[in-house]
C-alpha positions as CSV (number, residue, x, y, z in Angstrom):
1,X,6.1,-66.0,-13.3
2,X,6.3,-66.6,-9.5
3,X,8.3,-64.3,-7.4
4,X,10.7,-66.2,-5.5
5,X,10.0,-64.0,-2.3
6,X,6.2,-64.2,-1.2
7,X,5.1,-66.5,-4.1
8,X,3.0,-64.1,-5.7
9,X,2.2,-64.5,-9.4
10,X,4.1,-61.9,-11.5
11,X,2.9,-60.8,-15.0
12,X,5.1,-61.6,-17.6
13,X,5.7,-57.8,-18.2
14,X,6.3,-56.6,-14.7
15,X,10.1,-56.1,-13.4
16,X,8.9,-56.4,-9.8
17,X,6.6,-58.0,-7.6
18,X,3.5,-55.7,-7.6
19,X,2.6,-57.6,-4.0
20,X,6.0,-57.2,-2.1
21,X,8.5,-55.3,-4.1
22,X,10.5,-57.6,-5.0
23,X,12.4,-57.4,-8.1
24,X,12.9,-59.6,-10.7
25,X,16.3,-59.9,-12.1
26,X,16.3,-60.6,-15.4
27,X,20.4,-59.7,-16.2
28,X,21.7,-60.3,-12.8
29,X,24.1,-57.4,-11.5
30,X,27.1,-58.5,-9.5
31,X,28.6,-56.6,-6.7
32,X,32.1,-56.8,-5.4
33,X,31.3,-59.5,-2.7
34,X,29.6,-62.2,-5.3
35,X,32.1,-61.9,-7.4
36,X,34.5,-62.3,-4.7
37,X,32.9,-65.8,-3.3
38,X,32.8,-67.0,-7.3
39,X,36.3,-66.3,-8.3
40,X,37.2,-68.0,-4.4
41,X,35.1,-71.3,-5.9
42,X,36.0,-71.5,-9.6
43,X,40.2,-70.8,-8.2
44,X,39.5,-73.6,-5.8
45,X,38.4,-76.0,-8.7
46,X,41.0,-75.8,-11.1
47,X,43.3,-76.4,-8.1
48,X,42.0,-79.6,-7.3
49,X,42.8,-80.6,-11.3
50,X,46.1,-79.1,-11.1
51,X,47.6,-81.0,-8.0
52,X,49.0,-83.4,-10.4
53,X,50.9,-80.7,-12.3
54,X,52.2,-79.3,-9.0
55,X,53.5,-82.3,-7.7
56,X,55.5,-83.1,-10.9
57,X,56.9,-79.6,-11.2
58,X,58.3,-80.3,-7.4
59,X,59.3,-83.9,-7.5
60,X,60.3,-84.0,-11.3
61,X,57.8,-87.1,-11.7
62,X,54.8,-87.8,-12.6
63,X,52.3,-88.4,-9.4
64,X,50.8,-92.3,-9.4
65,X,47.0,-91.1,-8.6
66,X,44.7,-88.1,-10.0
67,X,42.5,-87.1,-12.3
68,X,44.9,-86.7,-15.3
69,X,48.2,-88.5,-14.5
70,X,49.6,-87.3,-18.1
71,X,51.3,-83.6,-19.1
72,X,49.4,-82.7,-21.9
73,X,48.9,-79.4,-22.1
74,X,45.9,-79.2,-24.3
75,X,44.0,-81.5,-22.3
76,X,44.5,-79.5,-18.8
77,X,43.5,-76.3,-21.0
78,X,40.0,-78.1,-22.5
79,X,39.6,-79.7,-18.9
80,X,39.7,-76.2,-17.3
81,X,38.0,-74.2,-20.0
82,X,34.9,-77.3,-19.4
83,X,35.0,-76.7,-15.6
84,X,35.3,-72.9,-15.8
85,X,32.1,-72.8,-17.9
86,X,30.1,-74.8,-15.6
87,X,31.1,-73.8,-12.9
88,X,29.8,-69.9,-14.0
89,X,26.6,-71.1,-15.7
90,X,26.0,-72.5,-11.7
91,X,26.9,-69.5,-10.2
92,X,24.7,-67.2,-12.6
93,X,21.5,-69.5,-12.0
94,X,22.3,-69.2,-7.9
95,X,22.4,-65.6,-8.2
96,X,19.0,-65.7,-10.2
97,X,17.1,-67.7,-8.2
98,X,18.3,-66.2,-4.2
99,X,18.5,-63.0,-5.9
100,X,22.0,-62.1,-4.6
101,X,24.1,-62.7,-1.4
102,X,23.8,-61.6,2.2
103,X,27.5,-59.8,2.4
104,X,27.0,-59.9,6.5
105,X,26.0,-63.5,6.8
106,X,28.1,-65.3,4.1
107,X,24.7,-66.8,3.0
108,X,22.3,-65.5,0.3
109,X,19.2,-63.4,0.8
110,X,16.4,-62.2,-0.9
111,X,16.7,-58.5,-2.3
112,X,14.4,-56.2,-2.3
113,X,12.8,-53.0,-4.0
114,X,12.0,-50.4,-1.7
115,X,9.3,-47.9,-3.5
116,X,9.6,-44.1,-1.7
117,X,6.9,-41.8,-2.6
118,X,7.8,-38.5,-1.9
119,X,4.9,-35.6,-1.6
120,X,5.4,-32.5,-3.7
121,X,6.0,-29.7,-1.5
122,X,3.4,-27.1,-1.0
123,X,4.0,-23.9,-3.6
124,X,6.1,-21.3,-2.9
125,X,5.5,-18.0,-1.5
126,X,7.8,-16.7,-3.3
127,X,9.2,-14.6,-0.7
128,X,6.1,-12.6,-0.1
129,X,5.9,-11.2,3.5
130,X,2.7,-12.7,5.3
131,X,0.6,-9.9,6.6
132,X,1.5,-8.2,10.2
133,X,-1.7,-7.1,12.4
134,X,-0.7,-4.0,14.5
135,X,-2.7,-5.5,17.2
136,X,-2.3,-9.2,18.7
137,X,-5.1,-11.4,19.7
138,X,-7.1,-10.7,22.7
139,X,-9.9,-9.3,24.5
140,X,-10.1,-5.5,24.4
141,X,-12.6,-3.2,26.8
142,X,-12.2,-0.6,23.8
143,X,-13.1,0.0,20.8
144,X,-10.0,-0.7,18.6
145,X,-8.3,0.1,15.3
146,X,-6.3,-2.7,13.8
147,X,-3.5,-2.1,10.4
148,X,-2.0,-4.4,8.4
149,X,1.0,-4.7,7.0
150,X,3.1,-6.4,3.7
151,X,5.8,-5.8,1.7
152,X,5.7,-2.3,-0.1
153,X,3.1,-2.0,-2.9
154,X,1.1,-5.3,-2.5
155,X,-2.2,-5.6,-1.9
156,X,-3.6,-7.2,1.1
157,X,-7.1,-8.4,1.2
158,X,-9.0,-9.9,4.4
159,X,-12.2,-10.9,5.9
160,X,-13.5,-10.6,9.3
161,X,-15.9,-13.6,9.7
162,X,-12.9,-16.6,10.0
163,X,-13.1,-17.4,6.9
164,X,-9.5,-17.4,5.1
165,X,-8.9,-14.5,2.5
166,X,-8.5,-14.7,-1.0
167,X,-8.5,-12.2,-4.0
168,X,-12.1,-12.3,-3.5
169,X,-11.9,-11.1,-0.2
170,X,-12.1,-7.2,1.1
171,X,-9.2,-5.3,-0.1
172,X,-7.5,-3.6,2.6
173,X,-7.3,0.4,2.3
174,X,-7.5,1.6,5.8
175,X,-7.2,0.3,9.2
176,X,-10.1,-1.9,10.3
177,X,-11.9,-0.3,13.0
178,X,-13.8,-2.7,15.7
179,X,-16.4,-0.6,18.3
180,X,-19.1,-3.1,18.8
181,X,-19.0,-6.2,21.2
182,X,-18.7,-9.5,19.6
183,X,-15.7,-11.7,18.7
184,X,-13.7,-11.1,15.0
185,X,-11.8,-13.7,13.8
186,X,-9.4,-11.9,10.8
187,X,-7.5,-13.2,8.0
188,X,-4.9,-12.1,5.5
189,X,-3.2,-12.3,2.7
190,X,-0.9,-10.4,0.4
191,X,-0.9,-10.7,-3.2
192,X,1.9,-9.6,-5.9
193,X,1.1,-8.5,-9.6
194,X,1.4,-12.1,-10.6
195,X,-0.7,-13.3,-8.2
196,X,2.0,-15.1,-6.1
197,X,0.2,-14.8,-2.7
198,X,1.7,-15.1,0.9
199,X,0.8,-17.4,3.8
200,X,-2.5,-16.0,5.4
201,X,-2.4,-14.4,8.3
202,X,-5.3,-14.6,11.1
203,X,-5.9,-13.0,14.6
204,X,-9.1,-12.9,16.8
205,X,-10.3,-10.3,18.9
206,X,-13.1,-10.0,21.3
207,X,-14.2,-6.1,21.8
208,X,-16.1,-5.8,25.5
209,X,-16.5,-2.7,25.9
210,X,-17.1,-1.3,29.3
211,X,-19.8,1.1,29.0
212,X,-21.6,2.6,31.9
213,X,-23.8,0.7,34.5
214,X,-27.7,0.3,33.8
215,X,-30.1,3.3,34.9
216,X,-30.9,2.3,38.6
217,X,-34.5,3.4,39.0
218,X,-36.1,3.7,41.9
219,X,-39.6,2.2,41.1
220,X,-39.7,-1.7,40.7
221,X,-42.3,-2.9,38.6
222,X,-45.5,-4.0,40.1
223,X,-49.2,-2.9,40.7
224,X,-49.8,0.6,42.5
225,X,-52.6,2.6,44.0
226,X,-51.7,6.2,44.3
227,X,-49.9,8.9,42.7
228,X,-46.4,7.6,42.2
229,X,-43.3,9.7,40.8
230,X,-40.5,7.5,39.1
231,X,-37.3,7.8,39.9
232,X,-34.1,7.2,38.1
233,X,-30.3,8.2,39.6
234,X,-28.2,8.9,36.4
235,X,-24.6,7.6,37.0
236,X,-21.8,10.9,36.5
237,X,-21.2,11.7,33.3
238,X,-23.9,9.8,32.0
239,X,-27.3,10.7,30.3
240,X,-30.9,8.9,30.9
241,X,-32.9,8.3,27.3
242,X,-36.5,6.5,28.1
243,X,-39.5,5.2,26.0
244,X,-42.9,4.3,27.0
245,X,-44.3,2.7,23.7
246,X,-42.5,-0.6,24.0
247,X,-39.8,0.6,21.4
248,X,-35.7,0.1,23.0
249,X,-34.6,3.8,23.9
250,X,-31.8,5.9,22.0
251,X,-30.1,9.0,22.1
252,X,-33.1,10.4,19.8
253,X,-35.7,9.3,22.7
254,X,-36.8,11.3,25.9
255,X,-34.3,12.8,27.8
256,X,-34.9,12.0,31.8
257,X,-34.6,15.5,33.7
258,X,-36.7,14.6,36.4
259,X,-38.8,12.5,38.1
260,X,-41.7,11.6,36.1
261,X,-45.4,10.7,37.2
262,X,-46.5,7.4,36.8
263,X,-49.2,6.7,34.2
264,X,-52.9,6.0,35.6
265,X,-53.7,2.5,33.7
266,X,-50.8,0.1,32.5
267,X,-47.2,1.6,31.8
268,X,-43.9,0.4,30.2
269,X,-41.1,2.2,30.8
270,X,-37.2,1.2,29.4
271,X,-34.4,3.6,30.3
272,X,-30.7,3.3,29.0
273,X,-27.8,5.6,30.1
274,X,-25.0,6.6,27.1
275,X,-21.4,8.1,28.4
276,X,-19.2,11.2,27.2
277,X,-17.9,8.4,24.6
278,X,-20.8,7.2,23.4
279,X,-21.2,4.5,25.0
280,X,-24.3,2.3,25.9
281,X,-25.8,0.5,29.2
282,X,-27.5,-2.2,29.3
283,X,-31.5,-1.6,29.4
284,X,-33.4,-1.3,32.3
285,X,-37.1,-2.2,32.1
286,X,-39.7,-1.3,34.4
287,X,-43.7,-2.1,34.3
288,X,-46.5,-0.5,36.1
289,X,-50.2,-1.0,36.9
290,X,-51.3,2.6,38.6
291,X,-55.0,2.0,39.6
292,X,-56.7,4.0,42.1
293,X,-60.0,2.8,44.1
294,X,-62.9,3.2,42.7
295,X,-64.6,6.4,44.0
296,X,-67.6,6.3,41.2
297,X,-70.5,4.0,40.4
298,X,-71.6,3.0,37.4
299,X,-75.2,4.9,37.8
300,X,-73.0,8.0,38.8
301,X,-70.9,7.6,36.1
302,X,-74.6,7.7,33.8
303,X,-75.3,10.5,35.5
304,X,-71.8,12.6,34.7
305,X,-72.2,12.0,31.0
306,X,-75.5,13.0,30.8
307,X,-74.9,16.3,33.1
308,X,-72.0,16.8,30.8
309,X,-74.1,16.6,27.6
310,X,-76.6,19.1,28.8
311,X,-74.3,21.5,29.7
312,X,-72.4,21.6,26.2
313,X,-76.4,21.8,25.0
314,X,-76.3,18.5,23.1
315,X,-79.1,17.5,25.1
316,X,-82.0,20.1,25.8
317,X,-82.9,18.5,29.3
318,X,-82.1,15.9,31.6
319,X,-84.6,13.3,29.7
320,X,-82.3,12.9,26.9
321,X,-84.2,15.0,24.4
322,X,-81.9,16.1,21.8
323,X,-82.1,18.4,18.5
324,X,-83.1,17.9,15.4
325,X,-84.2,14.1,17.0
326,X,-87.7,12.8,17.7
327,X,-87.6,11.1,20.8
328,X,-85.1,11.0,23.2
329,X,-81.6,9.7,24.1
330,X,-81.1,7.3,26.9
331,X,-77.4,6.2,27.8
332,X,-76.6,2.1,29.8
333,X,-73.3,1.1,31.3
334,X,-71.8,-1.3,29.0
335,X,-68.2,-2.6,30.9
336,X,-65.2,-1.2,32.8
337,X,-61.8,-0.9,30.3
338,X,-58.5,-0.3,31.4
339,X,-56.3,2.4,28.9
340,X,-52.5,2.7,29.5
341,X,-51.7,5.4,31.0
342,X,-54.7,6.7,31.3
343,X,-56.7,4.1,34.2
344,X,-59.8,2.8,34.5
345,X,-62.8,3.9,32.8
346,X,-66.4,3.0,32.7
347,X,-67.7,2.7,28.7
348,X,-71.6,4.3,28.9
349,X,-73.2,4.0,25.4
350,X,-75.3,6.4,23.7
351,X,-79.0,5.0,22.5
352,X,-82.1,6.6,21.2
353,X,-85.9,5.9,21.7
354,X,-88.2,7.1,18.6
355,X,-91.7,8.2,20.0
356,X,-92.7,5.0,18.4
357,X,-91.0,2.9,21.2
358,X,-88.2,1.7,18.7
359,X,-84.5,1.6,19.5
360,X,-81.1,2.0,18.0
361,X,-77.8,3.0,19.3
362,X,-76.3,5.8,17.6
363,X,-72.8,4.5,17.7
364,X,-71.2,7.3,20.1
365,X,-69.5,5.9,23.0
366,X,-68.3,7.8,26.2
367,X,-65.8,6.8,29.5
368,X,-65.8,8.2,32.5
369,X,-63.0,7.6,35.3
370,X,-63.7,5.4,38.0
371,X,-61.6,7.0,40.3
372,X,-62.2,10.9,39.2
373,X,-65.2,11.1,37.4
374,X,-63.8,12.6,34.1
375,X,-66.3,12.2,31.5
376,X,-64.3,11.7,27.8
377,X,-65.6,10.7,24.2
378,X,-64.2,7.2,23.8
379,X,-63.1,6.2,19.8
380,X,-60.3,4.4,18.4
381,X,-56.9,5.2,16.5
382,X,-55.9,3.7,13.3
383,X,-54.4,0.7,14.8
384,X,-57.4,-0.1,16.9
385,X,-56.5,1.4,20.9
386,X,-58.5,3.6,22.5
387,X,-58.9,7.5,22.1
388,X,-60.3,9.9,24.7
389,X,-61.2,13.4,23.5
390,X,-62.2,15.0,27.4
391,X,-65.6,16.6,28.2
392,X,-65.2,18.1,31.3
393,X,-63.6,17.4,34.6
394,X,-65.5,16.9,37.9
């Protein structure tokens, strides 16, 4: 089957034109205006056969020309019964083929099936209250508590990372309490006994909270060569926590009382200030390199150790001779080191000299201060830095 619209071919099953709409009428319907224009052309037929009747019924004679000149009345009723027929069989084959009239125009027009597809509404709430935050969106300089709110007896769950809640989410008990910067995006929803849920509810809040200003210390960072205090003016109200082993400060750190000396060697140094309420600065960092001029030699500094040993009697005599040894020990500058916090230090390593002429070195190590003279046993901690255990001071 074609469809007399946009020519499309029509399976033999199909009521309608799968390509425009269009459907197919196989029992035409009539409205009130095709009717109308049929009964107007079938009442106009049979009076064109019965002008002859007319004009006998007016003039009392028969009329000398028509169709039928004679007054039978079985003939006119075959005659009109003939021309009624046809004239319908005509009409009902218009109809199906244009598919009904145009009632504006007069003329016939195609009809058409409109197809409206209508979207199934979203479910129901069923009347459950969404969720009220006591708070609105914003940005708060304070730390904040925020409560929700459904109807009476429901249970409200919620998450604080933007993602919507769900019966999976954190059930709400008690407010939700925001005291560290960032942003919190927060959704909600309520949930009845049958598990009807409401719309979900969602804020965001951005906590800054103003906490006091950074420690200002005096000091900048930087290489120095003399005795140097540091410095650091506490804002009111506030107190000063440091750290000098690389590690952020915290209320469980050094408290700053007063000025402190500054390491001989290299220093770090971070100092933070915390308020009445708690809250934090931001960090202030400060590195130093203390080193004083050198006021020793390396041969002096061979000397000192050697003067030192004597005098705690680990060496009889200035030669080296030692108890319990044959031989003697001799002691060489090896290098200069540098030990935070302490400064600069010669290393001068121990030796010994059998009577033989052979040599070992007896693994003891000693530093003495380039600046001061301080002679110290030099060893190493369980992470590998330096140790000094002092001898003696000049």
């Amino acid at each position: 089957m074609i469809c007399p619209k946009c020519g499309a071919e029509i399976p033999d099953d199909y009521m309608y034109c799968g390509k425009c709409g269009h459907e197919i009428h196989i029992v035409p319907e009539f409205e009130p205006e095709v009717e109308n224009k049929i009964n107007e052309t079938l009442f106009g037929i049979a009076n064109e056969f019965f002008k002859g009747e007319e004009f006998e019924n007016k003039h009392g004679k028969k009329p000398k020309t028509g169709l039928f000149n004679h007054n039978s009345s079985n003939v006119y009723g075959l005659v009109l019964a003939l021309v009624l027929t046809v004239a319908l069989i005509i009409a009902l084959i218009v109809v199906f083929v244009r598919g009904g009239f145009d009632t504006d125009s007069d003329t016939y027009a195609d009809s058409t099936i409109s197809v409206e597809y209508v979207e199934e509404d979203e479910p129901e709430t069923m009347g459950i209250e969404t969720p009220v935050f006591s708070l609105d969106s914003g940005v708060y300089e304070e730390a904040v508590e925020i409560a929700i709110t459904s109807n009476s007896g429901l249970d409200i769950y919620y998450t604080v990372n933007g993602e919507d809640a769900d019966s999976q989410s954190i059930l709400y008990e008690a407010p939700i309490v925001l005291e560290e910067d960032g942003e919190y995006e927060i959704s909600a929803i309520a949930i009845d006994d049958s598990g009807n849920k409401s719309e979900v509810a969602s804020a965001v809040y951005t906590i800054e909270i103003a906490g006091p200003s950074a420690p200002d210390v005096v000091e900048q960072s930087g290489d120095y060569t003399q005795s140097t205090m540091i410095v650091v003016v506490p804002e009111e109200g506030c107190t000063i926590y440091y750290t000098t082993d690389g590690t952020d400060p915290t209320p469980s750190s050094n408290i700053y009382t007063s000025p402190i000396a500054m390491p001989i060697g290299t220093s770090h140094f971070a100092f933070i200030a915390v308020d009445q309420e708690n809250n934090y600065s931001e960090i202030t960092y400060r590195d130093y390199h203390l080193i004083y001029t050198r006021l020793i030699s390396t041969e002096q500094a061979v000397n000192s150790v050697i003067d030192t040993l004597v005098r705690l009697k680990y060496l009889i005599n200035a030669e080296g001779k030692a108890i319990g040894y044959n031989g003697n020990h001799y002691y060489e500058y090896q290098e200069v080191i540098e030990i935070n916090g302490s400064g600069e230090y010669y290393v001068i390593v121990e030796n010994h000299r059998n009577n033989d002429g052979s040599t070992y070195a007896t693994g003891l190590l000693y530093a003495v201060n380039t600046h001061d003279g301080t002679v110290c046993r030099l060893g190493y901690d369980s992470s590998g830095k330096y140790t000094l255990i002092t001898l003696s001071n000049r």
